[in-house]
N, CA, C and O atoms as a GROMACS GRO file, in nm:
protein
  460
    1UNK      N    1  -1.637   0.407  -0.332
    1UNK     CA    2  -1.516   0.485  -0.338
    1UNK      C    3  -1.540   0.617  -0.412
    1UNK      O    4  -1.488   0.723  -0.375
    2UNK      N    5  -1.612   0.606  -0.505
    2UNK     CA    6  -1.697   0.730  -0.594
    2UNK      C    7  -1.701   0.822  -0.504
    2UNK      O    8  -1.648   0.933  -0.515
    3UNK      N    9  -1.801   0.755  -0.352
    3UNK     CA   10  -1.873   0.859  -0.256
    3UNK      C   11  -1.793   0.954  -0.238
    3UNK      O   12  -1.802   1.069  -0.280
    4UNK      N   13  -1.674   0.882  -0.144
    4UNK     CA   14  -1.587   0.972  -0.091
    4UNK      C   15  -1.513   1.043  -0.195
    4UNK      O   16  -1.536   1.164  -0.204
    5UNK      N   17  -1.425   0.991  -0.277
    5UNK     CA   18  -1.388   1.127  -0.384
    5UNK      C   19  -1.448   1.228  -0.397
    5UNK      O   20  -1.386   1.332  -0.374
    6UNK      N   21  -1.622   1.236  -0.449
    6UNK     CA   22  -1.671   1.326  -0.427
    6UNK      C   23  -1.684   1.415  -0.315
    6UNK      O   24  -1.704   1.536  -0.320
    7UNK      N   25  -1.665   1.314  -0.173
    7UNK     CA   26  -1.669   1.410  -0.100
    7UNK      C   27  -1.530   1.509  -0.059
    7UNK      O   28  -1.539   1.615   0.002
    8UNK      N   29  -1.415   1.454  -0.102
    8UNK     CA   30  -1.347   1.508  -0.077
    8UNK      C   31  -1.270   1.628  -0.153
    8UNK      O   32  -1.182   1.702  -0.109
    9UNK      N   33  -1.349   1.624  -0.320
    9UNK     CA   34  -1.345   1.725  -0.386
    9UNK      C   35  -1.426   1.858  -0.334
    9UNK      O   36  -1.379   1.968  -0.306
   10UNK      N   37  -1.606   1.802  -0.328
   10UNK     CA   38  -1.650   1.928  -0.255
   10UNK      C   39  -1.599   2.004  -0.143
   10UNK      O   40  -1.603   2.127  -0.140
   11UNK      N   41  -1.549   1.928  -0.045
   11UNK     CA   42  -1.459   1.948   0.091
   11UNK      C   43  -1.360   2.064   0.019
   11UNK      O   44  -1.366   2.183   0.047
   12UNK      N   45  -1.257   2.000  -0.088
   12UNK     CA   46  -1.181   2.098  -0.129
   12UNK      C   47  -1.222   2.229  -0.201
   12UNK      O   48  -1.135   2.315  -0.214
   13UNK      N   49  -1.323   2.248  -0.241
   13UNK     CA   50  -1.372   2.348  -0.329
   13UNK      C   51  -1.442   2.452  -0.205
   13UNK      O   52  -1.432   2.572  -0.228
   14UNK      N   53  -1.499   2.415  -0.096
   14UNK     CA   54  -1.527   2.493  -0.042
   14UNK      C   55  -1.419   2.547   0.083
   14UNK      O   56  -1.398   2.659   0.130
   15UNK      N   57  -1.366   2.422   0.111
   15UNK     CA   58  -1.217   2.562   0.193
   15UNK      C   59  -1.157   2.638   0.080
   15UNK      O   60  -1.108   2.746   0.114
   16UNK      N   61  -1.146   2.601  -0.078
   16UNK     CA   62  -1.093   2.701  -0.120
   16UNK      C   63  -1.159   2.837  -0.177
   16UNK      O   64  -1.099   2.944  -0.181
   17UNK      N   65  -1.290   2.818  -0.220
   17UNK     CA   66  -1.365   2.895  -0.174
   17UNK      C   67  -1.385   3.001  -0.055
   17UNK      O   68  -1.426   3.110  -0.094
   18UNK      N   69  -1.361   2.986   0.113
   18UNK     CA   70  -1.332   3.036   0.200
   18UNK      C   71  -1.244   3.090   0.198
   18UNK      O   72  -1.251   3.212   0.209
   19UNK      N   73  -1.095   3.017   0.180
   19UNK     CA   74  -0.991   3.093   0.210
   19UNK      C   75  -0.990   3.229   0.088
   19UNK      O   76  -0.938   3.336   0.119
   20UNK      N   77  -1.055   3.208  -0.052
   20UNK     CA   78  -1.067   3.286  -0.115
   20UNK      C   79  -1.126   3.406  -0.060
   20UNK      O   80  -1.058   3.509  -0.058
   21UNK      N   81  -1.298   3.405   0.005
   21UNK     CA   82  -1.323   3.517   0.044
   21UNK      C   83  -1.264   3.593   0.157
   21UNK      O   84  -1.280   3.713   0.176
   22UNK      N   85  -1.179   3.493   0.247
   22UNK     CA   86  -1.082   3.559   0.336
   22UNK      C   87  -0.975   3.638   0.300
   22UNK      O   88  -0.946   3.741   0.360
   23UNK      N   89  -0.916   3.594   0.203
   23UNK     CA   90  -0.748   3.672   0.156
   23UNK      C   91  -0.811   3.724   0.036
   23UNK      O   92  -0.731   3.706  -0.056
   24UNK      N   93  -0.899   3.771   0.001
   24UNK     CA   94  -0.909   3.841  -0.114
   24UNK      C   95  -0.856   3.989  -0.064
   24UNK      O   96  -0.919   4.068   0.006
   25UNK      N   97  -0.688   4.011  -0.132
   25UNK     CA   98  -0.606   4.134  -0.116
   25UNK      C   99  -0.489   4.136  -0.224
   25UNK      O  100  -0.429   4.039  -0.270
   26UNK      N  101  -0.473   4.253  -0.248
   26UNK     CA  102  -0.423   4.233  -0.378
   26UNK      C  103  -0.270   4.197  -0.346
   26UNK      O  104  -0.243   4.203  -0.226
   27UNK      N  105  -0.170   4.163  -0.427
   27UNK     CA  106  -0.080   4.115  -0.383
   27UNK      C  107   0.073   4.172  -0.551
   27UNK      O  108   0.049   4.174  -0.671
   28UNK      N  109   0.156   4.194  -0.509
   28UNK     CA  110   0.253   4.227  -0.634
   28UNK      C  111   0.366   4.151  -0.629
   28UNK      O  112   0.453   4.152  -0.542
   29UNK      N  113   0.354   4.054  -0.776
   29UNK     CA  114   0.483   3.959  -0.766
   29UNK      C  115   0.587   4.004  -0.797
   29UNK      O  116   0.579   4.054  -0.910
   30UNK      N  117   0.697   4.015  -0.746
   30UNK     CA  118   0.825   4.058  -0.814
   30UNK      C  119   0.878   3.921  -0.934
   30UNK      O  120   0.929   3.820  -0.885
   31UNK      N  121   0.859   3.933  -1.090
   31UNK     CA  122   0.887   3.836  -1.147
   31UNK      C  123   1.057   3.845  -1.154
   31UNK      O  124   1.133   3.762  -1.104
   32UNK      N  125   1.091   3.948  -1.218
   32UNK     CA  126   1.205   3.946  -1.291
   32UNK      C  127   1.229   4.093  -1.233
   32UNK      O  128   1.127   4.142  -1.184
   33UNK      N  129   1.337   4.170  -1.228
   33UNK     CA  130   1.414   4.269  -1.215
   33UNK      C  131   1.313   4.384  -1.257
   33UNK      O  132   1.283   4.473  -1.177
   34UNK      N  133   1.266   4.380  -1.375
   34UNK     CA  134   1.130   4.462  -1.455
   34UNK      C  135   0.982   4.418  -1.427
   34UNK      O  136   0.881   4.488  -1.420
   35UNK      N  137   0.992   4.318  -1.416
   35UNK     CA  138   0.838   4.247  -1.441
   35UNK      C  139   0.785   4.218  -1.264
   35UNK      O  140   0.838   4.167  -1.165
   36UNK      N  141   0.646   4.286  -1.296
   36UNK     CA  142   0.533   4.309  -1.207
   36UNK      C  143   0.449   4.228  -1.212
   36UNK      O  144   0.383   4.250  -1.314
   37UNK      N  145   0.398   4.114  -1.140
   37UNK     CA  146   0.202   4.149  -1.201
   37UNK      C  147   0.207   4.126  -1.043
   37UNK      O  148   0.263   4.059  -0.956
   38UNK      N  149   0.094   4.243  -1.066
   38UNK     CA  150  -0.037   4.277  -0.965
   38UNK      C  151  -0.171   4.155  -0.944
   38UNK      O  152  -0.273   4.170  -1.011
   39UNK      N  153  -0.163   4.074  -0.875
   39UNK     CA  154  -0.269   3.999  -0.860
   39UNK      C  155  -0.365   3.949  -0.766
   39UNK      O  156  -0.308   3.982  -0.662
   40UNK      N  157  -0.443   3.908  -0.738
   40UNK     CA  158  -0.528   3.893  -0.586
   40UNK      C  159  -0.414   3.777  -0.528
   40UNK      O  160  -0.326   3.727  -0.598
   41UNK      N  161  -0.435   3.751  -0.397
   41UNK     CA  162  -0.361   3.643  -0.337
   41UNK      C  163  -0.413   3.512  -0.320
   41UNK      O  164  -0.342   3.414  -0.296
   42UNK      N  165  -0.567   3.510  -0.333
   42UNK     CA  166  -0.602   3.331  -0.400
   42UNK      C  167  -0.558   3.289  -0.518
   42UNK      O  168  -0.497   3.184  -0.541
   43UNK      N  169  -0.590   3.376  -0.594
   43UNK     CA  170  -0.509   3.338  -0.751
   43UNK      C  171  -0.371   3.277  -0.733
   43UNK      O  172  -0.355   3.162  -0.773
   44UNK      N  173  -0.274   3.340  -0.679
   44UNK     CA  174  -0.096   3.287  -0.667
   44UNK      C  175  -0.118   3.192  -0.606
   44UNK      O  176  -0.035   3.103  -0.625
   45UNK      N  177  -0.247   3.153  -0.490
   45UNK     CA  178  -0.212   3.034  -0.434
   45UNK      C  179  -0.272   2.916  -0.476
   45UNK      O  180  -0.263   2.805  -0.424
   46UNK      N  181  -0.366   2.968  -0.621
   46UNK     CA  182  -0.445   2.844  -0.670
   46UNK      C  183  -0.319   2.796  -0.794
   46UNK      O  184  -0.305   2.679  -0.829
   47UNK      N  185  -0.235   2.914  -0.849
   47UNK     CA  186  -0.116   2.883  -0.948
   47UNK      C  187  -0.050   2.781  -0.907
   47UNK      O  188  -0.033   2.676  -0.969
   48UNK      N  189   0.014   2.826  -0.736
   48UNK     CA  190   0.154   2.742  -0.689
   48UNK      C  191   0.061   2.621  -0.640
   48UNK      O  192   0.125   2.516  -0.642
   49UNK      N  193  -0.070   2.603  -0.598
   49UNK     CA  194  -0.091   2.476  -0.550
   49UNK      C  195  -0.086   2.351  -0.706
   49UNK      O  196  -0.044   2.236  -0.722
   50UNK      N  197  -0.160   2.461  -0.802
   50UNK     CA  198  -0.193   2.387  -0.975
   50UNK      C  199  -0.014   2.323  -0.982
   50UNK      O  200   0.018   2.206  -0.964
   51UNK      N  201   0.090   2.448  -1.014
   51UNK     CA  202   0.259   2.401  -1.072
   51UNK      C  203   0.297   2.294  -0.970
   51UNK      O  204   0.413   2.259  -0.991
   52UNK      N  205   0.238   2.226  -0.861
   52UNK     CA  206   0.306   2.154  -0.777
   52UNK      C  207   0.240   2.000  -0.785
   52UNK      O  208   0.290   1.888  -0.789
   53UNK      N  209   0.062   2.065  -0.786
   53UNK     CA  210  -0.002   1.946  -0.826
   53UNK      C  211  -0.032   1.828  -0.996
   53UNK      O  212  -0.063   1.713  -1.026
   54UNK      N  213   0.006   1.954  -1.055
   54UNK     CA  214  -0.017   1.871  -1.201
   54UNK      C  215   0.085   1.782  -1.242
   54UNK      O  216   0.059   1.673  -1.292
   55UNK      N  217   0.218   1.831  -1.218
   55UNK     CA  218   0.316   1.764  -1.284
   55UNK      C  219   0.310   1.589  -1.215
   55UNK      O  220   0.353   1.491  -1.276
   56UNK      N  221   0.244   1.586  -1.069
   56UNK     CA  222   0.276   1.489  -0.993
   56UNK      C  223   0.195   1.376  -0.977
   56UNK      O  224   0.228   1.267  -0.929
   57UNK      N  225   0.022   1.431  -1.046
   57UNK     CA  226  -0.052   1.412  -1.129
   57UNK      C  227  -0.092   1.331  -1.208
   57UNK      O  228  -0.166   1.233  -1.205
   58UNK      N  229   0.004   1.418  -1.326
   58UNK     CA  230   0.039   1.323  -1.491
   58UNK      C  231   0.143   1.189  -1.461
   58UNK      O  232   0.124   1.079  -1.513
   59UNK      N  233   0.254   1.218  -1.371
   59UNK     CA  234   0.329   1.138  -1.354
   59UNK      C  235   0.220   1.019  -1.289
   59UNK      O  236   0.199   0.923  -1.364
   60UNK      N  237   0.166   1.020  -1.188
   60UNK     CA  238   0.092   0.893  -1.112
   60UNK      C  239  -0.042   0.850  -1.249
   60UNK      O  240  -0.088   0.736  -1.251
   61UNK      N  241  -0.088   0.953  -1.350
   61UNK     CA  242  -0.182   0.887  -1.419
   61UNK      C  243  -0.072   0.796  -1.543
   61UNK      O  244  -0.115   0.699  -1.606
   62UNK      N  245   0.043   0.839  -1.557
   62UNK     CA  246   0.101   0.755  -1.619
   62UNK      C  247   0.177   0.605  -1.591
   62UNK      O  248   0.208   0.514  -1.669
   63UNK      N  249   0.192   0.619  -1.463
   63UNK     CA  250   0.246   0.504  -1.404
   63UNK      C  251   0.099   0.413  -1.423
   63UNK      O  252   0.090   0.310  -1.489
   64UNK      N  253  -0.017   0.483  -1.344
   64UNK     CA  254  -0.114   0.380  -1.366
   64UNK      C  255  -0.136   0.316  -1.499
   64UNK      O  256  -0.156   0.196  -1.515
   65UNK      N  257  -0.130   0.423  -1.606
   65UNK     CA  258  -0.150   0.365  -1.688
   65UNK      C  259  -0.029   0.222  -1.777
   65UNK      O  260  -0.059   0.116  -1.833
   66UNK      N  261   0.064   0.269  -1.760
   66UNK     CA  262   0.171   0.156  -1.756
   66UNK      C  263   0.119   0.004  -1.679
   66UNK      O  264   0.115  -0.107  -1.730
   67UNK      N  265   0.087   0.040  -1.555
   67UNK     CA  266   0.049  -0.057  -1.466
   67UNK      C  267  -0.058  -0.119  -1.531
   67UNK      O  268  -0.030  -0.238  -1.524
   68UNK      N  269  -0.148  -0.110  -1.582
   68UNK     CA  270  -0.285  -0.133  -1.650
   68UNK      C  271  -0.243  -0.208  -1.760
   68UNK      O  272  -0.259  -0.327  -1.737
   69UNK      N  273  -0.182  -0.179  -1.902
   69UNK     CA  274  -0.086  -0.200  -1.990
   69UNK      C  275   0.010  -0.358  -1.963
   69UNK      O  276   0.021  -0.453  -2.041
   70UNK      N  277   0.058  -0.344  -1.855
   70UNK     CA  278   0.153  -0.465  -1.791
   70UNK      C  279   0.046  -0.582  -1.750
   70UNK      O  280   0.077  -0.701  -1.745
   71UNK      N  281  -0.058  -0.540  -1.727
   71UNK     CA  282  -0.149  -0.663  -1.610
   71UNK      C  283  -0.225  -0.701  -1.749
   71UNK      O  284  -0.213  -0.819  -1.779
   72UNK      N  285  -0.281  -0.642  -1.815
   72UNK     CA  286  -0.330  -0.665  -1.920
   72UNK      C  287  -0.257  -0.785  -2.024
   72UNK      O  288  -0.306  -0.884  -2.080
   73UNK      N  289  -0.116  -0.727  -2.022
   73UNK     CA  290  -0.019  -0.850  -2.096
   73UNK      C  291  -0.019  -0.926  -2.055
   73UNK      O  292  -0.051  -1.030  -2.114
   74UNK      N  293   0.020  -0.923  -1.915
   74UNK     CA  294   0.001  -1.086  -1.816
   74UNK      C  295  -0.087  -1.161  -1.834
   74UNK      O  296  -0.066  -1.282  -1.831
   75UNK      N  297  -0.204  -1.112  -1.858
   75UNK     CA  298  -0.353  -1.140  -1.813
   75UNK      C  299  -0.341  -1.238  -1.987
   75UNK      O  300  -0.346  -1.361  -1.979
   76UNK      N  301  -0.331  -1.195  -2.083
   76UNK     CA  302  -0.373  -1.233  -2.216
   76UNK      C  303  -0.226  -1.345  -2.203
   76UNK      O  304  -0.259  -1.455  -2.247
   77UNK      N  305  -0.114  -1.343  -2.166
   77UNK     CA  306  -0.034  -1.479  -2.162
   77UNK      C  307  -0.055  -1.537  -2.114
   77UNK      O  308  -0.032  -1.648  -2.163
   78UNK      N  309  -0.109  -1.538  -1.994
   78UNK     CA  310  -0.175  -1.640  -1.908
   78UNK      C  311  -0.285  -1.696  -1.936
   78UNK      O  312  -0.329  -1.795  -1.878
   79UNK      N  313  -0.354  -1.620  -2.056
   79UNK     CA  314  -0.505  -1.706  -2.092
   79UNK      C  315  -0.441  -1.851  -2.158
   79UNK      O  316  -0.480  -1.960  -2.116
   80UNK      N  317  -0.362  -1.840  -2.240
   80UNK     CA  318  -0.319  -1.991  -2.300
   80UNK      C  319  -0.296  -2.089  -2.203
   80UNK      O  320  -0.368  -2.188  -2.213
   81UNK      N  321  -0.216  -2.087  -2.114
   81UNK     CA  322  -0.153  -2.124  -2.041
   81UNK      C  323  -0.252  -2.223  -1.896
   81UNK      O  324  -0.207  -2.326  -1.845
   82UNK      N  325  -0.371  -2.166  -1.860
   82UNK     CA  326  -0.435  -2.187  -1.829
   82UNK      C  327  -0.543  -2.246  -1.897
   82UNK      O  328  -0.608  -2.314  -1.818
   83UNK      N  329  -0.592  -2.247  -2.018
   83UNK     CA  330  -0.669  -2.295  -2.069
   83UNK      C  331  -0.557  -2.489  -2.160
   83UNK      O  332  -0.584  -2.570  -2.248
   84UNK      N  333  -0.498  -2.478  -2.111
   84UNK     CA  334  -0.401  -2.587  -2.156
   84UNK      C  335  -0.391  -2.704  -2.034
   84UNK      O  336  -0.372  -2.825  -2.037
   85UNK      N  337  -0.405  -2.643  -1.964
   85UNK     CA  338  -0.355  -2.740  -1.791
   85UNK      C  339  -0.521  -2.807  -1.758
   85UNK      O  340  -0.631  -2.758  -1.732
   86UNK      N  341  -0.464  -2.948  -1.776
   86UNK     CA  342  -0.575  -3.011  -1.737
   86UNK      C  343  -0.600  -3.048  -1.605
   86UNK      O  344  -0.519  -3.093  -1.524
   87UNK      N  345  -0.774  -3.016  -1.582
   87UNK     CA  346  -0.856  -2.993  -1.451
   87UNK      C  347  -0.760  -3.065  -1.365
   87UNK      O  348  -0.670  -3.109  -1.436
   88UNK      N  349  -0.745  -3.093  -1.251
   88UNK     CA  350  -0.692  -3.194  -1.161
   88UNK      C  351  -0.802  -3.292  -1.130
   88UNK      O  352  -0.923  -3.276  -1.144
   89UNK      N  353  -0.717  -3.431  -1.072
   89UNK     CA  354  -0.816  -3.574  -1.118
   89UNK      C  355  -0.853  -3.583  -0.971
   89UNK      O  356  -0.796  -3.537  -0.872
   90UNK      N  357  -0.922  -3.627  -0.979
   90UNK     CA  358  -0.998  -3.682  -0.867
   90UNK      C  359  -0.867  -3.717  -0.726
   90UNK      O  360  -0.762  -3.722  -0.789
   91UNK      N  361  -0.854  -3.726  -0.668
   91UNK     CA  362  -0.764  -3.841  -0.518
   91UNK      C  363  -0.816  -3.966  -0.550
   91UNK      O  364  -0.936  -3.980  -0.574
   92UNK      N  365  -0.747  -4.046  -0.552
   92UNK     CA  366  -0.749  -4.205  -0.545
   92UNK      C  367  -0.801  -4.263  -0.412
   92UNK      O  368  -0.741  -4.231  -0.310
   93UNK      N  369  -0.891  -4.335  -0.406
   93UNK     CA  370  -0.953  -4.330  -0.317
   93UNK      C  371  -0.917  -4.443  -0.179
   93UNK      O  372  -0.864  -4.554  -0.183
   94UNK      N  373  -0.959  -4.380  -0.083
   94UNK     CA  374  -0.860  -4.408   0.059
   94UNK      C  375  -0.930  -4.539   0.079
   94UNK      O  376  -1.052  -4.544   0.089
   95UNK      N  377  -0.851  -4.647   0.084
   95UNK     CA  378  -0.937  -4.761   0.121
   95UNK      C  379  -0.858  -4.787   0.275
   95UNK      O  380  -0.739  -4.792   0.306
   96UNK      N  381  -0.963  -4.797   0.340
   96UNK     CA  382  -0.942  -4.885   0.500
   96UNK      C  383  -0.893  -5.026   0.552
   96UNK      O  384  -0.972  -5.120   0.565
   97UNK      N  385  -0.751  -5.036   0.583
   97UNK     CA  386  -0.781  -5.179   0.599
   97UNK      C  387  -0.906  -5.261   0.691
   97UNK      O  388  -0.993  -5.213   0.764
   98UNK      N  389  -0.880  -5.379   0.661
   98UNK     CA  390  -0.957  -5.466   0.719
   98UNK      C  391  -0.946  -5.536   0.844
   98UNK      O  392  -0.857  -5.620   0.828
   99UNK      N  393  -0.987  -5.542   0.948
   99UNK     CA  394  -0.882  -5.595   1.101
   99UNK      C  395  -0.869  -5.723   1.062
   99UNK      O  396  -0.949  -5.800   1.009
  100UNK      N  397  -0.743  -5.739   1.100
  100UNK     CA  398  -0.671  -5.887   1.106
  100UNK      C  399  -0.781  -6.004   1.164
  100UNK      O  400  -0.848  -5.984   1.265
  101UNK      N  401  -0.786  -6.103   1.102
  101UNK     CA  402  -0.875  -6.244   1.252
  101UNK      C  403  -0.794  -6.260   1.335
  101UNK      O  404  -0.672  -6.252   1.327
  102UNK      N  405  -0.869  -6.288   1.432
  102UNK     CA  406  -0.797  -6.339   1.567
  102UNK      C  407  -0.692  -6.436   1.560
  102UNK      O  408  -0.740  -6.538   1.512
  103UNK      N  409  -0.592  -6.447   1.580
  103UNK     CA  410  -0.484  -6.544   1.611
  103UNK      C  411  -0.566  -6.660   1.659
  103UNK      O  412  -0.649  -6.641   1.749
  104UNK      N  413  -0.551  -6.775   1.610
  104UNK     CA  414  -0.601  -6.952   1.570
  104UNK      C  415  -0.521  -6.933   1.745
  104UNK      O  416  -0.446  -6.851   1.799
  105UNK      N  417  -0.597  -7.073   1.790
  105UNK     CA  418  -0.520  -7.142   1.934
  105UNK      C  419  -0.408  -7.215   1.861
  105UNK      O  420  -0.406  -7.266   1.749
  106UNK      N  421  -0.316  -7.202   1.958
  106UNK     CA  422  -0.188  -7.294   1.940
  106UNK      C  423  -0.134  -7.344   2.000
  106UNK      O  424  -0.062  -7.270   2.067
  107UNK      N  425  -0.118  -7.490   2.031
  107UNK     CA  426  -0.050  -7.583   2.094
  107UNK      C  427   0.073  -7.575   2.124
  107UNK      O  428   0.130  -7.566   2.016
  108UNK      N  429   0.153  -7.573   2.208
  108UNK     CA  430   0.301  -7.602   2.265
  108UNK      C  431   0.335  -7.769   2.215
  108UNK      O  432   0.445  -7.816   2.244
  109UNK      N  433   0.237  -7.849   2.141
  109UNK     CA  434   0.302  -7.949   2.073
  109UNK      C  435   0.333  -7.938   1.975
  109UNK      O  436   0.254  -7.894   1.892
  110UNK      N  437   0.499  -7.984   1.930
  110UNK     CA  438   0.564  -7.984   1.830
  110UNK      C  439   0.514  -8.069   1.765
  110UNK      O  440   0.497  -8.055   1.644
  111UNK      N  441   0.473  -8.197   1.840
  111UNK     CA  442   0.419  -8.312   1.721
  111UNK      C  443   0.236  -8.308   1.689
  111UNK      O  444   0.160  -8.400   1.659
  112UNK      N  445   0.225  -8.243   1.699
  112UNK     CA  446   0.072  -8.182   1.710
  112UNK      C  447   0.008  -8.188   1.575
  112UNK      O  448   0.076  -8.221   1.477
  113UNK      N  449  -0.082  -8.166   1.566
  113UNK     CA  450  -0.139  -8.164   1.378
  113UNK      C  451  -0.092  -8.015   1.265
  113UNK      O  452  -0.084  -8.022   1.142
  114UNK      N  453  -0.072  -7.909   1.338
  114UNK     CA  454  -0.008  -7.821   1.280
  114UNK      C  455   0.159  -7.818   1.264
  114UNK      O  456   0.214  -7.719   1.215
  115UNK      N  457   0.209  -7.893   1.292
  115UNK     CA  458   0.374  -7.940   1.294
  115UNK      C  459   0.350  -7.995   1.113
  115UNK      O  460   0.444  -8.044   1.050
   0.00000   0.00000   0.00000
């Protein structure tokens, strides 16, 4: 995952790089009613991309870090909890019955020796 981050930083550094040597022209901000500045036009667009990207940034490195913070708590209440619960036992073991014997012969006499 390293890889690609990296690659997708260099990726970004060199279109911005490009678009830099492309629009390099000077450019005049109207701030305020009085206020001027004169500046190249990569610069304003590395400002407004920075004021849009940082704030949104800090916010996602803070959530992570919250998130990290929370799993961590979980993680250390759950160590007791788990170290308390004993292993599970074995299954009791499946015994098979045994087939029945054959049914004995039997007489239709009532007065017979089994009567």
């Amino acid at each position: 995952m390293q890889v690609v981050r990296t690659i997708v930083w260099v990726l970004l550094a060199v279109a911005l790089v490009l678009f830099s040597i492309a629009n390099w022209t000077p450019v005049t901000l109207h701030v305020w009613s009085g206020l001027l500045i004169d500046t190249m036009l990569p610069a304003l667009v590395i400002l407004a991309f920075a004021l849009g990207f940082v704030p949104m940034w800090l916010l996602h490195r803070g959530a992570m870090w919250q998130a990290k913070r929370r799993i961590a708590a979980l993680e250390l209440a759950a160590k007791p909890v788990a170290s308390t619960v004993p292993p599970p036992s074995a299954p009791p073991p499946v015994t098979t019955p045994s087939p029945l014997p054959p049914p004995a012969a039997t007489t239709n006499d009532p007065l017979g020796p089994d009567a």
